[in-house]
PAMI-850459 format. One record per residue: residue number from 1; residue in one letter; x, y, z of N, C-alpha, C in turn. Coordinates in steps of 0.02 Angstrom, whole numbers. Layout:
REM residues N
nulo,bavex,n.c1,n.c2,n.c3,ca.c1,ca.c2,ca.c3,c.c1,c.c2,c.c3
NUM,a,X,Y,Z,X,Y,Z,X,Y,Z
...
***
This chain:
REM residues 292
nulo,bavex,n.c1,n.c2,n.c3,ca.c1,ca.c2,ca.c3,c.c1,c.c2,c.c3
1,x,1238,-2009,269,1192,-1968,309,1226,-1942,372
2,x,1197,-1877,391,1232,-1867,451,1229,-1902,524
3,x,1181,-1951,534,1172,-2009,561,1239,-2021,590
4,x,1275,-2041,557,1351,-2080,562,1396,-2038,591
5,x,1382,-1984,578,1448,-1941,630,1418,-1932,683
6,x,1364,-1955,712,1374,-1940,775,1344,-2008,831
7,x,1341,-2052,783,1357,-2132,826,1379,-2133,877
8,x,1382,-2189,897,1448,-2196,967,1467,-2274,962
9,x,1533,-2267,968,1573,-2316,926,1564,-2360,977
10,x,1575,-2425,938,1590,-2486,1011,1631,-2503,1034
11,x,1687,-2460,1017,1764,-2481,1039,1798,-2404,1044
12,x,1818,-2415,1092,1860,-2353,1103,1897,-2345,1029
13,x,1918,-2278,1022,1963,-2277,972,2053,-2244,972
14,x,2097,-2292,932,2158,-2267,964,2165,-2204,930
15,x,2245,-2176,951,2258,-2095,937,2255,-2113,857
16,x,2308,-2158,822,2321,-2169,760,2270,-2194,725
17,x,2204,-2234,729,2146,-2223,692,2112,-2132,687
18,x,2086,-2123,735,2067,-2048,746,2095,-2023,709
19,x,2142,-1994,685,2196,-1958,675,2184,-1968,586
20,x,2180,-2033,567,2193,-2051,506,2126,-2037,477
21,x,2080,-2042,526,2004,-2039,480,1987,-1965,487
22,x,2028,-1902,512,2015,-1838,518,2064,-1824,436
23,x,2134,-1855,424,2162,-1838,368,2131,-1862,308
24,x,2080,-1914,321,2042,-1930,267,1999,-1886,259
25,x,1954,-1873,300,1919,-1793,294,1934,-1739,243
26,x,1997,-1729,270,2032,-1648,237,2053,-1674,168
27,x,2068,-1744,153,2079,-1752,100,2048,-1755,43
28,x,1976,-1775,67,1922,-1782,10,1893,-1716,29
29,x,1897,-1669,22,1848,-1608,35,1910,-1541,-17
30,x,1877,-1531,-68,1906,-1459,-96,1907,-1408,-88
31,x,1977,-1372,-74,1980,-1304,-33,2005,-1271,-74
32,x,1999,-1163,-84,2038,-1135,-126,2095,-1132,-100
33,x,2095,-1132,-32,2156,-1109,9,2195,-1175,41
34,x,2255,-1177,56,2287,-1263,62,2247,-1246,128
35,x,2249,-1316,157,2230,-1367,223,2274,-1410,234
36,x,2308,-1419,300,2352,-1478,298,2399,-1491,222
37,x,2429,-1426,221,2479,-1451,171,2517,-1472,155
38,x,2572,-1498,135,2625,-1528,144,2674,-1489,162
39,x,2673,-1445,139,2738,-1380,153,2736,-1365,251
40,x,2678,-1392,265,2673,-1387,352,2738,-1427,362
41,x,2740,-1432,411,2776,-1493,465,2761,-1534,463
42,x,2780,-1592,468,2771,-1669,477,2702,-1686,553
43,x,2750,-1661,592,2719,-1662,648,2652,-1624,660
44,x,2653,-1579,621,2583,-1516,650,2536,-1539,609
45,x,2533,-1577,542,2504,-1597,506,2423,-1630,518
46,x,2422,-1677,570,2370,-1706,609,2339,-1682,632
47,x,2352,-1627,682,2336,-1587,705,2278,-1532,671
48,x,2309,-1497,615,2261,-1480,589,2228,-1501,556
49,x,2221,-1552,554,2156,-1628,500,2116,-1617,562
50,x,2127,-1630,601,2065,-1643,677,2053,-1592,680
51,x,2045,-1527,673,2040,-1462,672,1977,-1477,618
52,x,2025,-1454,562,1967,-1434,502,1923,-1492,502
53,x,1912,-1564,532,1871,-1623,524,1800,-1605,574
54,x,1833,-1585,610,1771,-1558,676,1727,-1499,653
55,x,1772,-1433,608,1735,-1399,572,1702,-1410,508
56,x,1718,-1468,469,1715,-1487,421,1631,-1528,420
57,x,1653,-1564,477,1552,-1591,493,1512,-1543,511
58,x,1544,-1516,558,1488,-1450,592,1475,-1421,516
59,x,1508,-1407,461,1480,-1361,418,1455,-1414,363
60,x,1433,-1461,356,1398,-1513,340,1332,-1516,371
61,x,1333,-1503,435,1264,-1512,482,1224,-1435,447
62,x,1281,-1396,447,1227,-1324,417,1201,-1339,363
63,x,1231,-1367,304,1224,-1371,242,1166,-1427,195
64,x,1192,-1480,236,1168,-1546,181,1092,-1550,177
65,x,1071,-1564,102,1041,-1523,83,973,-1577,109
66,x,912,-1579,112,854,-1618,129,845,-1619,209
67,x,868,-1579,251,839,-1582,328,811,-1512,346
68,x,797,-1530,392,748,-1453,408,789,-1420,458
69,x,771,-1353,473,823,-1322,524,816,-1347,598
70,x,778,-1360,609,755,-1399,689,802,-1460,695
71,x,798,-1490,628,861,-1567,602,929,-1531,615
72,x,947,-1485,575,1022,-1435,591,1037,-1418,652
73,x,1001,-1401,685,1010,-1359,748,1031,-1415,792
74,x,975,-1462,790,1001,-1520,837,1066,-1556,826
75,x,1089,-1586,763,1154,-1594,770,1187,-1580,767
76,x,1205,-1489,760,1238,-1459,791,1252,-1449,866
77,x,1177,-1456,898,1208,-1460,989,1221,-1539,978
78,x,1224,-1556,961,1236,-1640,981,1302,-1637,963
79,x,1329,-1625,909,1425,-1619,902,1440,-1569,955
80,x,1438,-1518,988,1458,-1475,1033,1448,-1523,1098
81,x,1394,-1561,1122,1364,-1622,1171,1442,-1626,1168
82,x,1466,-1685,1091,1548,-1719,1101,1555,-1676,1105
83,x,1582,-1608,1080,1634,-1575,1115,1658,-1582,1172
84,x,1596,-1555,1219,1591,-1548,1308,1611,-1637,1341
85,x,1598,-1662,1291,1603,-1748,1337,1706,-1758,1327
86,x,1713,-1733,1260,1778,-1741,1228,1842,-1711,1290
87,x,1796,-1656,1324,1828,-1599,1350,1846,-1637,1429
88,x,1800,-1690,1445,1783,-1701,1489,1830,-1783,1497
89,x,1851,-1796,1447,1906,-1863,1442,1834,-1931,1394
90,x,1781,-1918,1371,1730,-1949,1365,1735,-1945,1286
91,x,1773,-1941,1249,1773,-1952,1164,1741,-1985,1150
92,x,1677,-1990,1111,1625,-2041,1086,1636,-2074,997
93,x,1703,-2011,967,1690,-2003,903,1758,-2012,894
94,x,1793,-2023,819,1844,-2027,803,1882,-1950,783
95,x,1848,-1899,773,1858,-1830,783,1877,-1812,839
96,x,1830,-1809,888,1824,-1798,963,1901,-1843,985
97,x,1911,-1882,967,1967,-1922,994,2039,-1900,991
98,x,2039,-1855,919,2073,-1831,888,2108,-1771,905
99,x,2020,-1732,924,2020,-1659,951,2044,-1666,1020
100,x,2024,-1700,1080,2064,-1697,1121,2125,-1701,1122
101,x,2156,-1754,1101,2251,-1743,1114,2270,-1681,1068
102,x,2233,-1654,1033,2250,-1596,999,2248,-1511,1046
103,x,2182,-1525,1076,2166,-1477,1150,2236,-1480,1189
104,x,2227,-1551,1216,2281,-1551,1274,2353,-1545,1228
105,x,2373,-1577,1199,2451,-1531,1164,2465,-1470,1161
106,x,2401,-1429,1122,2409,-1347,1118,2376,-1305,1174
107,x,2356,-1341,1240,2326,-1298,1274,2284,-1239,1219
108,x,2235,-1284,1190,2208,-1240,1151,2120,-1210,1205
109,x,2113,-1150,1196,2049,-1148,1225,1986,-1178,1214
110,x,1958,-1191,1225,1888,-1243,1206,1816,-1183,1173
111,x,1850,-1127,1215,1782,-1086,1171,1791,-1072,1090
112,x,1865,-1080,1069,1859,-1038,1004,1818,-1114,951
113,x,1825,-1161,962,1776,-1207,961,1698,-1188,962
114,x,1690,-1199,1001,1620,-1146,1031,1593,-1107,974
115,x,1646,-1069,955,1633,-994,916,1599,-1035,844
116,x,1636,-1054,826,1636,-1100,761,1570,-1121,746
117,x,1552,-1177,797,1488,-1197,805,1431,-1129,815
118,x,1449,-1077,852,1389,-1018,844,1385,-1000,772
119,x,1439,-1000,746,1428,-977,661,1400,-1023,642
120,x,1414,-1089,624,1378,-1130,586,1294,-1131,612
121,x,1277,-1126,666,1206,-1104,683,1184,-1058,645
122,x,1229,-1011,659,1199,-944,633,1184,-960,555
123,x,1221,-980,517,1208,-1031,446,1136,-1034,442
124,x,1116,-1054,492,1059,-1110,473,1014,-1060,484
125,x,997,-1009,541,950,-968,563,948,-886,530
126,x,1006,-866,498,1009,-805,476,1043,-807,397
127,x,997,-766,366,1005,-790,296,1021,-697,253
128,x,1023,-659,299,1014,-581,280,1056,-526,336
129,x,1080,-501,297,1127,-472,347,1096,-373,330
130,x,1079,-347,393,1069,-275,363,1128,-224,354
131,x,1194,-246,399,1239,-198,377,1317,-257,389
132,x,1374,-202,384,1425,-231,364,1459,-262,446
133,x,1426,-219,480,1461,-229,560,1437,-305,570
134,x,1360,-318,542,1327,-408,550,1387,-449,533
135,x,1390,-410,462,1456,-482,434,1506,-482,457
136,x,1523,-440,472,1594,-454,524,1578,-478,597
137,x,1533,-483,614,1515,-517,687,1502,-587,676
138,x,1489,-611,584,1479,-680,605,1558,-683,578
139,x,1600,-654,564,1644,-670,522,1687,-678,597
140,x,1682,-650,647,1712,-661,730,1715,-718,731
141,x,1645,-774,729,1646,-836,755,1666,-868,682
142,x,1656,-851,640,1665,-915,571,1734,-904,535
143,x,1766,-862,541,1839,-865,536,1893,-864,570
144,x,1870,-812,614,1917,-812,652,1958,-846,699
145,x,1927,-866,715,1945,-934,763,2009,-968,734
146,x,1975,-991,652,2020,-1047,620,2105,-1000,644
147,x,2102,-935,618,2173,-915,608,2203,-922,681
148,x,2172,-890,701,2178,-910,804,2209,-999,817
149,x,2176,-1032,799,2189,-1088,815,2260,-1121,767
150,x,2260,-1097,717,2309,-1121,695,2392,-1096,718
151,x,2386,-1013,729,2443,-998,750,2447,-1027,832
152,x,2412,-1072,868,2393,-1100,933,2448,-1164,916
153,x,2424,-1198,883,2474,-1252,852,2535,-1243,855
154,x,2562,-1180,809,2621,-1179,802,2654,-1120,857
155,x,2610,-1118,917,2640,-1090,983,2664,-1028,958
156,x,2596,-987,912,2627,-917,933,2560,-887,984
157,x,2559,-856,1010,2512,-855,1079,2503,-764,1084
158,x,2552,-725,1041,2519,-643,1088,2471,-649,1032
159,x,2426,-606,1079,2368,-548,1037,2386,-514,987
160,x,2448,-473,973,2456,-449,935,2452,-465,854
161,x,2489,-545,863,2484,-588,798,2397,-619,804
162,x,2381,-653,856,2313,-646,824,2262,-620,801
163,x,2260,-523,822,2232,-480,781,2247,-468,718
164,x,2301,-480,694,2342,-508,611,2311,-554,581
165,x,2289,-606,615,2257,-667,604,2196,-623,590
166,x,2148,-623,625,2094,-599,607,2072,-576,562
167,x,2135,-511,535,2107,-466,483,2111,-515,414
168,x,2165,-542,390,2165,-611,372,2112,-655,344
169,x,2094,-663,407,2041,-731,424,1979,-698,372
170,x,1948,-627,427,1886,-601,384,1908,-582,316
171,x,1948,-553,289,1959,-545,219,1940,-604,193
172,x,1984,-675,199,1961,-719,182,1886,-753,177
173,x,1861,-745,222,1789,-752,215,1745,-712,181
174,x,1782,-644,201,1743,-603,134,1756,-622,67
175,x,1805,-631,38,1826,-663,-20,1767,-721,-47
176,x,1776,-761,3,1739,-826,-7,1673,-817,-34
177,x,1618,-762,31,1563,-722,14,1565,-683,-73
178,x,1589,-661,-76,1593,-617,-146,1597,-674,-199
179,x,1651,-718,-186,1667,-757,-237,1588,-824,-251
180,x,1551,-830,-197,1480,-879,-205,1450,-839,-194
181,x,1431,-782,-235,1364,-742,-211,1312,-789,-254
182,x,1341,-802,-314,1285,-844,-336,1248,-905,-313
183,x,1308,-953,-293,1305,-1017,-243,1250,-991,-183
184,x,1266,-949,-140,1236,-920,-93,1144,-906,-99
185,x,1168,-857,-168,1090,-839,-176,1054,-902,-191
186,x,1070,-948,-227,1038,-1026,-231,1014,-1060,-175
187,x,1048,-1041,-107,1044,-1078,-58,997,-1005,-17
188,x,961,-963,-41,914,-907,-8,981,-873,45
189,x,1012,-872,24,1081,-836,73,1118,-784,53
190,x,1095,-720,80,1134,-647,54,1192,-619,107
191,x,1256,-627,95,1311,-599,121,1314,-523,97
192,x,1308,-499,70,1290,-423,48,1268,-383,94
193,x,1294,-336,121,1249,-286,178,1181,-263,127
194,x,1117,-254,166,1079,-226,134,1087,-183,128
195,x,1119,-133,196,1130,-65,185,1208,-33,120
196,x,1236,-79,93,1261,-65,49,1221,-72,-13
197,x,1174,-118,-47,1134,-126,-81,1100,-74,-99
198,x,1075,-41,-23,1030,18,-41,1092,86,-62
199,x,1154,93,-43,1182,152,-44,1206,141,-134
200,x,1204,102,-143,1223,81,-228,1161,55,-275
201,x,1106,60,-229,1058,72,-299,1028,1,-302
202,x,1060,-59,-270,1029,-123,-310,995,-167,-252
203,x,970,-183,-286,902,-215,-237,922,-301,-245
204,x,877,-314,-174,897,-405,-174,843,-443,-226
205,x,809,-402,-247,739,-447,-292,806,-476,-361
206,x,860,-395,-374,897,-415,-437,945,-454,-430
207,x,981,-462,-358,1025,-501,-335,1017,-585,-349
208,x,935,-598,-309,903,-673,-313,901,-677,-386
209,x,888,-644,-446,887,-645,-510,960,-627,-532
210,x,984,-615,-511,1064,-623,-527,1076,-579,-592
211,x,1040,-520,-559,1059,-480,-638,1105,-432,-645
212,x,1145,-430,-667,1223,-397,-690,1208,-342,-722
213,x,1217,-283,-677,1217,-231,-694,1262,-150,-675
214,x,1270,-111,-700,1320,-51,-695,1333,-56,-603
215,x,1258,-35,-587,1236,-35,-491,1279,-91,-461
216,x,1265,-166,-484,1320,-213,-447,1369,-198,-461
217,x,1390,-190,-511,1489,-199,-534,1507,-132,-485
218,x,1473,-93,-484,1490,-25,-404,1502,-68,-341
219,x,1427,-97,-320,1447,-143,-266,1502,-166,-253
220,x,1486,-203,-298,1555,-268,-282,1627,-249,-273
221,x,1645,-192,-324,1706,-153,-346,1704,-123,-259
222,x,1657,-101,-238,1669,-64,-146,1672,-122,-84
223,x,1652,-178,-121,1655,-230,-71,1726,-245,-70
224,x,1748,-273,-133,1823,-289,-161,1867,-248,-143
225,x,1872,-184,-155,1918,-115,-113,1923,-137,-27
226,x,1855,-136,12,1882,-163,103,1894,-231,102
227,x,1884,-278,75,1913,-319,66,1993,-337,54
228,x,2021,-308,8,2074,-306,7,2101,-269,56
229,x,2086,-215,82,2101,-155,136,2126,-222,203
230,x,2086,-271,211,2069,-321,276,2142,-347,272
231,x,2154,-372,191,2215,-419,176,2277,-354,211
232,x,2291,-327,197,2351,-279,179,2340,-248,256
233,x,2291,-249,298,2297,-252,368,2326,-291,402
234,x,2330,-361,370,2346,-418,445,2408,-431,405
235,x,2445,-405,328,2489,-449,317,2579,-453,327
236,x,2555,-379,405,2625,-387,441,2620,-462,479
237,x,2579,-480,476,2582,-558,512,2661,-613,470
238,x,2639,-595,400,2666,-637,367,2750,-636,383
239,x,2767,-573,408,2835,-560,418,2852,-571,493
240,x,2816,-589,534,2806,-621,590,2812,-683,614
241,x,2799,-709,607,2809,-802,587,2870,-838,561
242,x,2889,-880,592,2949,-902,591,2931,-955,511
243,x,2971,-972,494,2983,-1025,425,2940,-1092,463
244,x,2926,-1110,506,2865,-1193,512,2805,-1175,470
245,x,2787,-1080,472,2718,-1064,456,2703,-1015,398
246,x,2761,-986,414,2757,-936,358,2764,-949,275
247,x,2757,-1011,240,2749,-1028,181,2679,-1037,178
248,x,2647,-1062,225,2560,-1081,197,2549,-1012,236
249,x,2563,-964,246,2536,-914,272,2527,-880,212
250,x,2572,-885,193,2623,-842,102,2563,-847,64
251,x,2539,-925,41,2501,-940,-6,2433,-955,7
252,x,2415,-954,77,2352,-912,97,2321,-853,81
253,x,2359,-823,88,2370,-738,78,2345,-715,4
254,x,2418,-761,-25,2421,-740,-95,2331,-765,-147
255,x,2313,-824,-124,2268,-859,-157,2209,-824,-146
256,x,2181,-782,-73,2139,-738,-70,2138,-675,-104
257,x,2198,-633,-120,2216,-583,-150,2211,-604,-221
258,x,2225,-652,-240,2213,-689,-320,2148,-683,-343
259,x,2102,-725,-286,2026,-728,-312,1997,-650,-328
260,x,2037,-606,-262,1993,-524,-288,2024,-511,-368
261,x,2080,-522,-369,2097,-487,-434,2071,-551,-500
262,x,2047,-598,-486,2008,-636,-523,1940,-588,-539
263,x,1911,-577,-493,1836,-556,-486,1852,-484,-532
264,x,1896,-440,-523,1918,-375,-538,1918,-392,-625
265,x,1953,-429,-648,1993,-441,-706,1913,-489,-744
266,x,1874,-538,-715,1803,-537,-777,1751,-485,-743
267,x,1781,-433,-702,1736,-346,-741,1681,-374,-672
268,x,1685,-410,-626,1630,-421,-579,1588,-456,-573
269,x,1587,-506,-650,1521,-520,-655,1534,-610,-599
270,x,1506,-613,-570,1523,-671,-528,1456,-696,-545
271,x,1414,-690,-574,1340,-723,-571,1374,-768,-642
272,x,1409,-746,-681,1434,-785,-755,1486,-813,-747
273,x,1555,-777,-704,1607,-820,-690,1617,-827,-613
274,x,1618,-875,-597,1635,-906,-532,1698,-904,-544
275,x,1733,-880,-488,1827,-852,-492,1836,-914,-459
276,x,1890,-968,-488,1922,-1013,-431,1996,-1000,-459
277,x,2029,-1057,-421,2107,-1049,-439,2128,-1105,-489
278,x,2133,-1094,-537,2159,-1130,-574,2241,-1165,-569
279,x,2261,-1224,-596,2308,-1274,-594,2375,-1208,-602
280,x,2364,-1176,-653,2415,-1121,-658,2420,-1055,-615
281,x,2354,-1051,-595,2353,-991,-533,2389,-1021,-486
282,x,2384,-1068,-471,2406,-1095,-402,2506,-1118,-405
283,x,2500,-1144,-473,2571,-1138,-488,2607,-1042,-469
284,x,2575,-999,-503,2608,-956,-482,2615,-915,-411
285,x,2558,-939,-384,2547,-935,-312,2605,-963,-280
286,x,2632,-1024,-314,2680,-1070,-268,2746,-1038,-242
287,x,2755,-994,-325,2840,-974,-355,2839,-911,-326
288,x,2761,-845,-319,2770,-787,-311,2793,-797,-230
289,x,2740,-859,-192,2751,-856,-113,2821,-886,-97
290,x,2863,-916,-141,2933,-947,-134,2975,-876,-124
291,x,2982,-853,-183,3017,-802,-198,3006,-720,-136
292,x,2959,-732,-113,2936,-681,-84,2965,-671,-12
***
């Protein structure tokens, strides 16, 4: 229950517990895209476990399924509470414990944190988006950040590369969106602009009914086109980045660009095939981002 993450321990906790129960986190949780991969650094490795562990509950607090949104909301300000206590030398949590020496190493900012947690709110309170500018405003706080924070780690710091990041980041999330429209619609959750819906003919009554038709495979096929447009924007990044980053950058990249041409290749229908990456997708993901 979510109870437990936000306890308060009876013993301080050291750097090397913290640390280990954030890589346990990232370890049991399935991603399309690597997390803490091995191809990282030795050293940066931890680092981003306490990262994705802090986002990893917060998007647990949006999600798990039997609480009410008044239940969500609250322990979401209550993990942001640690945040501000974390920020303050006051770690209550083995995350928080984690996340600080992670702050203070990367002089990382404390709002893009912040941001994270406004998306996962937004999770809980907004379920309909009327145009495409919405989704990219939550896609500000719910992706972006991550790419921000990670090139923070590995001390690349201009703007320039983190607007690379970004475009990136939201592609990726758009991806994600397209690829669970079904998941989504289960959970009363439409990533779809309405105002694209209406310029292509299909309505959310057929969406919640998940019905596959000429009108969606248009959609989707115009969603999938800026989508990819997003990737092929940020991916002078990739030639930017020194060798610590630029392999999981490679197969970041590549694994989002995979899923569109997944979705492309069974004809759209995502309500029948859910696109993931298969044992052999990911093998060639490995060899195309080696070689590349």
């Amino acid at each position: 229950m979510l109870t437990r993450e936000i306890e308060i321990p009876q013993r301080p906790w050291t750097s090397a517990e913290a640390f280990r129960h954030c890589e346990r986190i990232t370890r049991e949780h399935y991603e399309n895209f690597p997390v803490a991969s091995l191809l990282l650094p030795k050293e940066r490795r931890k680092y981003v476990c306490a990262i994705y562990a802090f986002a990893r509950t917060a998007d647990d607090f949006a999600d798990e399924p039997g609480l009410t949104t008044a239940e969500r909301i609250e322990s979401l300000n209550s993990w942001e509470l640690q945040l501000n206590e974390c920020l303050s030398g006051n770690a209550r949590h083995r995350v928080f414990a984690a996340l600080a020496e992670t702050i203070d190493r990367f002089q990382i900012p404390p709002e893009l944190f912040r941001s994270l947690l406004q998306a996962f709110r937004q999770d809980v309170t907004t379920h309909r988006y009327k145009t495409f500018a919405g989704v990219l405003d939550y896609c500000l706080n719910s992706a972006n950040p991550v790419g921000r924070l990670v090139l923070l780690l590995f001390n690349y710091r201009s703007e320039s590369l983190a607007e690379l990041s970004d475009s990136i980041c939201t592609a990726l999330q758009l991806t994600n969106f397209w690829q669970d429209i079904r998941v989504d619609a289960g959970r009363d959750r439409i990533y779809v602009p309405a105002e694209d819906m209406k310029e292509f003919s299909y309505t959310e009554e057929e969406l919640t009914n998940m019905t596959f038709n000429p009108e969606f495979k248009r959609l989707l096929s115009f969603e999938i086109e800026r989508t990819r447009d997003l990737f092929l924007r940020g991916k002078p990044l990739l030639s930017e980045v020194g060798k610590d980053l630029v392999f999981e950058l490679k197969l970041t990249w590549n694994g989002g660009m995979k899923i569109l041409e997944k979705i492309e290749r069974n004809h759209y229908d995502v309500f029948r095939n859910r696109p993931i990456l298969t044992l052999s997708n990911k093998v060639g993901i490995f060899f195309s981002s080696m070689l590349a």
